[in-house]
N, C-alpha and C positions, 0 to 999 in steps of 0.2 A: 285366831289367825286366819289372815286368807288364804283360801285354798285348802283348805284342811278340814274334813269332816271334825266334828266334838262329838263324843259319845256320851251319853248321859246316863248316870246312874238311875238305877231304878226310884229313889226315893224322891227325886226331882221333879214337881211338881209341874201342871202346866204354865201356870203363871211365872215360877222363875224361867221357864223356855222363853213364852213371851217375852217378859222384860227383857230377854238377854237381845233378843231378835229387834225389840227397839234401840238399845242401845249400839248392836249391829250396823244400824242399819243408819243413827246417829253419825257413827266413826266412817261409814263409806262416804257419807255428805260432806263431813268436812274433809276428808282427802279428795273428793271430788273437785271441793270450792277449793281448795289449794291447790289442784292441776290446775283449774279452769284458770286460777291467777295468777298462776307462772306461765302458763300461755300464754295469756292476753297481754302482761308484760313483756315475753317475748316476740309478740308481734307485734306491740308496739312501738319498741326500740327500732325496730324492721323497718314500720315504715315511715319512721322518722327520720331513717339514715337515707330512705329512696326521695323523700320529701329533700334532704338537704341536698343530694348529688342534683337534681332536677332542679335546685333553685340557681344552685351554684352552675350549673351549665345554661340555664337561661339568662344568670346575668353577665359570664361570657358572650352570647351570642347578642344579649343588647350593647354591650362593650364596644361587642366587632361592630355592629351596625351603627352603632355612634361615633366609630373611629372614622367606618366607612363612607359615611354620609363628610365627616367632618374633612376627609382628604378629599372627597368631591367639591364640596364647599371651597374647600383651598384649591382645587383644581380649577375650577368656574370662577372663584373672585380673584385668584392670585396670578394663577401658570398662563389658564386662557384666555382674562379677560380682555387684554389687548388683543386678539383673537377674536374676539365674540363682540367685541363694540366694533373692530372694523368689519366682520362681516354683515354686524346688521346697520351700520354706514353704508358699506355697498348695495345693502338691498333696497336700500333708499337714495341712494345715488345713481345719479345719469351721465352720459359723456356725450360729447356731443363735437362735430368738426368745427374746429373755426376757419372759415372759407380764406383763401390767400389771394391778392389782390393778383391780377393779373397785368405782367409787365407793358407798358407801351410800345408802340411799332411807329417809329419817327422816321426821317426822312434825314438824308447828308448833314441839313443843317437843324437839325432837329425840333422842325417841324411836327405836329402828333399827328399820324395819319390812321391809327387805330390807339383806344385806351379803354380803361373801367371806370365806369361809375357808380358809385354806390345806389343799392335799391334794396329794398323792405318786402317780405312776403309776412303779411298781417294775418295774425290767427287769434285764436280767442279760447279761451278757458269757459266752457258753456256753464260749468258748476259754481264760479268764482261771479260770473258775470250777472247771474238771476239777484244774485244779492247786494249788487252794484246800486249804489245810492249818490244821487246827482244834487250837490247844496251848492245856493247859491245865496250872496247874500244881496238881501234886496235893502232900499230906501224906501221911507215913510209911502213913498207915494208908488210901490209896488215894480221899480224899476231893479232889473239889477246893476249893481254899483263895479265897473268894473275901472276905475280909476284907484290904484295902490292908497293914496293919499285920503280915500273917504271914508275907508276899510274900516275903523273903527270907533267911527261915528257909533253914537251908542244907544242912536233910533234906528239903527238898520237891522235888520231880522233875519236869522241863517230859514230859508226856506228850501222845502225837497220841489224839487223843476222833478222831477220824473225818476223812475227805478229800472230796475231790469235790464234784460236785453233789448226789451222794444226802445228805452232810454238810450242805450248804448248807440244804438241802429240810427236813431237820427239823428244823433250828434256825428256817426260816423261818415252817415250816408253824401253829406255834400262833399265832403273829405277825399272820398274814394270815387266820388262819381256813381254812386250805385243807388238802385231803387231801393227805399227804406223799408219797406216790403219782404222785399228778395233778401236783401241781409239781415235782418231781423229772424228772418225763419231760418240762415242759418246758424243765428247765435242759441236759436231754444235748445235745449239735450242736456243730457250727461255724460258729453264727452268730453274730456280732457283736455283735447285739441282739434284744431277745425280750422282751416284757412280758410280767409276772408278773400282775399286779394293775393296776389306774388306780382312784383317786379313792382313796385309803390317805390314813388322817387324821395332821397334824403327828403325836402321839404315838406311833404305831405306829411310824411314820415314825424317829424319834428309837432305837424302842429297835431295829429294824434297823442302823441306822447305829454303833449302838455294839455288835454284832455283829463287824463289820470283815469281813465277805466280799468277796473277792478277787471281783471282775466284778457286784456288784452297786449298783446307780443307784440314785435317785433324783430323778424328773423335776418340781418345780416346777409349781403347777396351782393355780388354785382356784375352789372349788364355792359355785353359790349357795346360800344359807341365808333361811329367811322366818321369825324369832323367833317370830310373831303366830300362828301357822298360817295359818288361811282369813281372819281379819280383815283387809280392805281388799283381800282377793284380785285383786279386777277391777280395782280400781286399781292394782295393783301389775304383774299380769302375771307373765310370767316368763321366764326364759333356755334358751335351748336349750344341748346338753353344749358347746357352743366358747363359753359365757358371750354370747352376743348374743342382746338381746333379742327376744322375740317376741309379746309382747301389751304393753298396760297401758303404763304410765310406763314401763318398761327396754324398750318397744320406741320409741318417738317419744321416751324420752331417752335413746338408745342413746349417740350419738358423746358427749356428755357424762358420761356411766357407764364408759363401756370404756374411758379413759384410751389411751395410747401406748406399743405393745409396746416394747421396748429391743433390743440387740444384741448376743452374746458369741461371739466366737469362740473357738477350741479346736486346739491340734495335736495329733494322732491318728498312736499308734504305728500299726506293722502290725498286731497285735493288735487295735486299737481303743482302746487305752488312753487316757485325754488323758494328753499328757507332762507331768510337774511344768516349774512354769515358764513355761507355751506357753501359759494361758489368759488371755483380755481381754476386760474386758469396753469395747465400742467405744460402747456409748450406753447409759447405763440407763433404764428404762422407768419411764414416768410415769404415778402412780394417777389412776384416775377417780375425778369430782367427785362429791361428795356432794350430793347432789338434795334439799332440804330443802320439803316439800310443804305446802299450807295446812294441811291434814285435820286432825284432833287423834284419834289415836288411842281414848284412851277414848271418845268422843263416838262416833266411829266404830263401837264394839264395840258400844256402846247401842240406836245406830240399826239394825243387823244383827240385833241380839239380839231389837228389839221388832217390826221387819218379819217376821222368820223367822217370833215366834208369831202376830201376825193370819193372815198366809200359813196355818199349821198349821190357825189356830182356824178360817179361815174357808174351807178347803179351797181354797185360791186355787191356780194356777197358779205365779205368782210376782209379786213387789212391790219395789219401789224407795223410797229413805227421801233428799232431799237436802238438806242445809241451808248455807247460802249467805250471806254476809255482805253486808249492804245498805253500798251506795256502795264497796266494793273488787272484788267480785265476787271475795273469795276463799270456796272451797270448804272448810267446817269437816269435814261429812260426804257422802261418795255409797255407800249402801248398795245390794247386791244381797240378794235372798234367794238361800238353795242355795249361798253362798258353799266352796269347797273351798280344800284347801292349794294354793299354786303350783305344789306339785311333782304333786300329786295332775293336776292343771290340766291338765298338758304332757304324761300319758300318755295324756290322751283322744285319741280319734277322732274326736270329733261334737261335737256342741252348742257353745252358746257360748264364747268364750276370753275375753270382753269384758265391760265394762257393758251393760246393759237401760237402764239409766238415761239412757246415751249411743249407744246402738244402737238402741232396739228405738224403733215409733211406735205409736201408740194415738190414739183419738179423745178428745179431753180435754174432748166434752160439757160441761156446766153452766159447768164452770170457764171454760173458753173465750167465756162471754157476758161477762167482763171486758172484750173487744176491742171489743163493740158497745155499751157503757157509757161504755167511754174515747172512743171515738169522738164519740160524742153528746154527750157532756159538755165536750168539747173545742169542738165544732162547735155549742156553746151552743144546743143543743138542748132536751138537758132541765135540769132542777135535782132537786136529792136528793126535791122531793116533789111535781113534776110528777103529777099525777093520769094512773093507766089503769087501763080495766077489763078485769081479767084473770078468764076466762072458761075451764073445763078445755079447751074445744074453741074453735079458730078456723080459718074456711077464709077462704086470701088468695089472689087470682091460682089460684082452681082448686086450689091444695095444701091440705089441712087437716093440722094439729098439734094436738097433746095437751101437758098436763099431765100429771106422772109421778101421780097421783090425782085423781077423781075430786071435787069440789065445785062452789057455784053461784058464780055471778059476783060479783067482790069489784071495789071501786074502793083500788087501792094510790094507795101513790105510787110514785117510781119506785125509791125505795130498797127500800119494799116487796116490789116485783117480784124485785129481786135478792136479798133476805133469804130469800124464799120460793122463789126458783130457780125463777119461772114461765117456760113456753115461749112463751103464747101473749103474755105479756106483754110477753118481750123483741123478740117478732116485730114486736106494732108500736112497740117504739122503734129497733128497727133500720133500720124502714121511716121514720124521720125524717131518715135520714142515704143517702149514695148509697153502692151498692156501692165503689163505687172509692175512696170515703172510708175503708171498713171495711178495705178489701185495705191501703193505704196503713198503715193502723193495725196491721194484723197485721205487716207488715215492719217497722214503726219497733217492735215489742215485741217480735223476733228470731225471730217464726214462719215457717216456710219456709225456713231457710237455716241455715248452723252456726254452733256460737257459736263455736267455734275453739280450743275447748279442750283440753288436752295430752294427749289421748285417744285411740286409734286408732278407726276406724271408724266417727265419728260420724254419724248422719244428718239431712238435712237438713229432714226430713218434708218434706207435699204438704198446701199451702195453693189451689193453681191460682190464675188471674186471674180476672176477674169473666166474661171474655168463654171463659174455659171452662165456668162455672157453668150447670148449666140450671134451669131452673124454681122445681125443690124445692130444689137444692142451694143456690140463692142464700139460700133460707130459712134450711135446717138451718145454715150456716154460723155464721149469726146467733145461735146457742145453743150453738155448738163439737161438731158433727156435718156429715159431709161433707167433712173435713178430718184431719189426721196431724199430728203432732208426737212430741216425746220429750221425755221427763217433764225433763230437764234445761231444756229450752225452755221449759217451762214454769215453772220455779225462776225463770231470768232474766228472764217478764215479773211476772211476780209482786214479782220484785224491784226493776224499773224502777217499776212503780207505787209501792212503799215508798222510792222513792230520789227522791223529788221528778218524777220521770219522765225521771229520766235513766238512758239505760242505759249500764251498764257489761257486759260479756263474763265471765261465767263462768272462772276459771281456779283452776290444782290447784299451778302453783310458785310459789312465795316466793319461793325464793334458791339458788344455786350457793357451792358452798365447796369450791374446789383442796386439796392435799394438805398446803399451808404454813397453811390455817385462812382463807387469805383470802375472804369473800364476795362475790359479784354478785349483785345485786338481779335477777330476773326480769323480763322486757319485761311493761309494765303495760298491758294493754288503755287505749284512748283514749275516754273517758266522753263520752256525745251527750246532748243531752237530746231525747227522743222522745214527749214529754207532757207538754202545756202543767201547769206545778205545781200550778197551783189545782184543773184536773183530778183529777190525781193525788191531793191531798192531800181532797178531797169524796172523791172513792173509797174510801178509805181509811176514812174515815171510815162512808161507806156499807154497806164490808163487816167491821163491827163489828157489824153488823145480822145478821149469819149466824151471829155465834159467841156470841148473846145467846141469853138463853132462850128469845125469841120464834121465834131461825131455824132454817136447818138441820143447821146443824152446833155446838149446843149439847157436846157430845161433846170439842171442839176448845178449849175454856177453858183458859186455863193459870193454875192458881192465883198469885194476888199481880202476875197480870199481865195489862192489857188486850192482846187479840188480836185478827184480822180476817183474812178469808179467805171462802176460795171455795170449796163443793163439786162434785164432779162425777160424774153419771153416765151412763157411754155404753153403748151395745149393739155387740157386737162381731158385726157381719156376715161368714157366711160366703161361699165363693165364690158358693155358690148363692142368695144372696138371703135364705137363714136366720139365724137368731140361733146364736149362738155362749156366750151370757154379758154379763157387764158386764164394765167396769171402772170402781171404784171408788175415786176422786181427793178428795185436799183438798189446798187448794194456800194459805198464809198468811202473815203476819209477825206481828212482837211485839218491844215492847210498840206497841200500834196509835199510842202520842201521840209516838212517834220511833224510827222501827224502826232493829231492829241485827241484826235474821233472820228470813230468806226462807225457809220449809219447802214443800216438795214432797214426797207422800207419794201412788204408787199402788197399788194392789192390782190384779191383773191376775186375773180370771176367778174369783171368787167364788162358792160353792157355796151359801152361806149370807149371809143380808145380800147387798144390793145398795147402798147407798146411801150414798155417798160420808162424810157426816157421823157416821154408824154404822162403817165399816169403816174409813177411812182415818181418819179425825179424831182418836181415841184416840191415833194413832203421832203424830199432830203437837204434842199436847201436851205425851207424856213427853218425846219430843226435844226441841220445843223448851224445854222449862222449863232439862235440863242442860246444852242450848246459852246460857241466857242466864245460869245460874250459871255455867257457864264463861267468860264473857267480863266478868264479875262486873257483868250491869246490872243497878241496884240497881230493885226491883219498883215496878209503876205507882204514883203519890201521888195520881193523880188519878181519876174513874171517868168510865166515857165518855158523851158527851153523843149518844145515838142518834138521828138522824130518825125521824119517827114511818110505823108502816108501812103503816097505812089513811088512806086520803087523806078528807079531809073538805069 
């Protein structure tokens, strides 16, 4: 037993000790090998069970990963792929403007006095173009055959004429005008794109394209054009190189003119190529409207042509011609002198971009005593033959005024006064009426303020209020000195008087016409009456008295047609208090028994001749007479019944 001493009897030998002690030692080995094998057993169950939990959780976690891969896969081909094809569509897609034609600028009778034409900015694909291969096919005898009908004769030979860019270059070079040289070095690179040329007219354009060069464009563009040259210049203005306007009509009727760019996109190999197929257009672009303007072209040429030469003959600075349509306030004519092309216009650095007509002011002298006449006459002051004694010299309140010559003292009446353009004698009929009467007068006739017309830059001239007037100024006002305006302002009161005394606003549109032909009528100024009629129509009559043989502006008759009008002459003061010149004004309508046109006509700084009815008078005849055969009014039946001009 184990654990227990044996005792042994004395007669027990060594050798049975021995043997017991191997048989001992027998029986501990094999309970030993029976531990060791119930261990090993139990440790092998062990890690057979940590073997299966470890298999069984890694083919869980390859499960998960093959489920998770498998919802990614369904996420990527199923949920996102329309997601994932047009994102990588847009990374290879381009967009690009497509430019909108810009509308026309026509005349009353729809004449084209400004349009677009189409033109080509040529560019080139440097990496498309190196591999550019030029076949042509030739005949037996080394020609090439460019007759359709020989084409497949079948001795004729496809041969290479040339490769490359330096190919491209002199096929392009007579094309564009350009040294084969100088375009050739910019067709070498690897750039994608590269303008060759901008502004290349449709034809050129055309016979590029039937070329067929491997990387070369064509980009869509087009350039204004002004048929007229310089006629109606200032009116018209012009576009800078993005087509937007920048003076005249195409600047103040720009959003109307430029139309709405469109949209096309493009997919783009790696090269640059568009891909056949890939391109859309996603909106297309819609032409600007056709601006259809009062003006009547020829009329207009007329008016330019005979401004220019008084201008010339009489060494003027410069002059302005406008003629105006009584009771619409449309604009038949506004001339400049010095008129240049549009394009000519746009290179400058300096001087005007604009009308004089609607820009510039001047003192409108004699003319200007129309406002202290209407006044009076309204304020039943005077009557057409009110007796004064008009006198070269008068001092009032300490001021004294002159007459532009020198005579003795006459007793007019008061149409007299005005037919003879006296100063001293408008002085005292001015002096019948209150300052603040005359001021009121000058604003109900559109002095001092703009007429609103579709013009850029218009000014408003400087009329002041009575209580800035001092002394003299209050005077001079009263004869149209000490005061500004713009000769267009003065078209409109000249006109209100021929309109019964209603004023209408000056304007230069008719009508809009969209791309499908349909038109819109232009917003009509709203008509006031701003002088009582009976006023108006004695006035009228009054200054028929100026364009008689008796007044000042005899010069201003328009044959087969009774006329009336106003002249004027001012002294143009420098900063210093000096003289400067005149300017030399006639301002009138026709026929005086039911007007149909308003003429304003000045001369600005005169070398020669000062005096309104002498310089200006002549342009108001000839225009007006072809303004009244243009509107076909048939000539006066009647002759005019004048007031008499010495009072008795």
């Amino acid at each position: 037993m184990v654990g227990k001493k044996r005792r042994y009897s004395p007669g027990e030998n060594a050798s049975s000790l021995k043997q017991e002690t191997l048989s001992n030692q027998k029986d501990s080995r094999k309970r030993a090998g029976r531990d060791f094998i119930s261990k090993e057993s139990v440790n092998s169950r062990g890690a057979n069970k940590v073997a299966g939990k470890r298999g069984r959780l890694l083919l869980v976690v390859v499960a998960f990963l093959l489920v998770l891969c498998s919802a990614r896969l369904f996420d990527l081909q199923v949920v996102q792929a329309p997601a994932l094809a047009d994102e990588a569509r847009q990374a290879r897609t381009v967009s690009a403007e497509i430019v909108s034609k810009r509308g026309d600028i026509v005349d009353r009778k729809g004449t084209v006095l400004a349009t677009s034409i189409e033109v080509y900015n040529v560019s080139v694909n440097q990496i498309l173009v190196k591999d550019y291969v030029h076949h042509e096919i030739v005949s037996p005898d080394g020609k090439i055959v460019t007759d359709k009908t020989k084409l497949r004769d079948p001795r004729n030979q496809k041969k290479v004429i040339g490769t490359g860019a330096a190919e491209a270059a002199r096929q392009l070079a007579p094309i564009l005008e350009m040294n084969p040289a100088v375009l050739g070095g910019k067709m070498v690179g690897s750039r994608g794109f590269v303008y060759l040329a901008k502004n290349v007219s449709a034809e050129k354009w055309r016979k590029i394209r039937k070329l067929k060069i491997d990387g070369i464009d064509g980009e869509l563009r087009y350039q204004r054009q002004y048929p007229n040259g310089a006629t109606a210049s200032s009116i018209l203005g012009f576009t800078d190189f993005e087509q937007v306007g920048q003076a005249g009509i195409e600047a103040t009727q720009n959003k109307q003119l430029a139309g709405v760019p469109g949209k096309r996109v493009a997919e783009i190999s790696p090269s640059g190529q568009v891909i056949p197929g890939g391109a859309d257009v996603i909106k297309a672009a819609t032409p600007g409207k056709t601006v259809r303007l009062t003006i009547d072209a020829d009329l207009q040429n007329t008016a330019e042509s005979l401004v220019n030469k008084q201008v010339a003959d009489f060494g003027a600075a410069w002059g302005t011609a406008i003629v105006q349509r009584v009771g619409t306030g449309q604009i038949l004519a506004l001339a400049d002198s010095g008129n240049e092309p549009p394009e000519q216009v746009r290179k400058r650095t300096s001087g005007t971009t604009g009308s004089r007509a609607v820009q510039y002011t001047y003192e409108p002298g004699s003319s200007g005593k129309l406002v202290t006449f209407a006044t009076a006459l309204e304020q039943k002051k005077i009557t057409p033959l009110t007796p004064v004694n008009s006198s070269d010299k008068i001092t009032i309140a300490g001021q004294s005024f002159r007459d532009s010559h020198s005579h003795s003292t006459k007793r007019l009446t008061a149409s007299g006064v005005l037919a003879e353009s006296s100063n001293t004698g408008t002085v005292q009929i001015g002096q019948m009426v209150t300052d603040q009467q005359r001021y009121q007068m000058m604003k109900a006739l559109g002095l001092g303020q703009k007429t609103g017309i579709e013009m850029p830059g218009e000014s408003a001239g400087i009329i002041g209020s009575p209580k800035s007037w001092d002394a003299r100024q209050r005077m001079t006002t009263m004869f149209g000195q000490g005061m500004a305006c713009t000769p267009l302002q003065m078209s409109a009161l000249i006109s209100t008087i021929a309109n019964h005394g209603v004023y209408v606003a000056p304007r230069m549109i008719s009508e809009y016409e969209d791309s499908q032909g349909i038109p819109e009528k232009a917003k009509v100024p709203a008509a006031a009456q701003k002088l009582d009629q009976n006023a108006a129509a004695t006035l009228v009559r009054m200054m028929e008295s100026v364009t008689s043989d008796e007044g000042t502006a005899k010069k201003a008759q328009i044959p087969g047609y009774r006329s009336a009008g106003k002249t004027g002459t001012s002294e143009i003061i420098s900063g210093g208090g000096g003289s400067r010149g005149v300017v030399a004004s006639f301002i009138g309508l026709a026929p005086a028994e039911n007007p149909e046109i308003a003429v304003s006509v000045i001369i600005y700084q005169p070398k020669s001749g000062i005096y309104g009815g002498v310089v200006a008078g002549p342009v108001f005849s000839q225009v007006a007479a072809q303004a009244l055969t243009l509107l076909d009014v048939p000539p006066s039946s009647t002759k005019p019944q004048l007031y008499p001009i010495e009072a008795h």
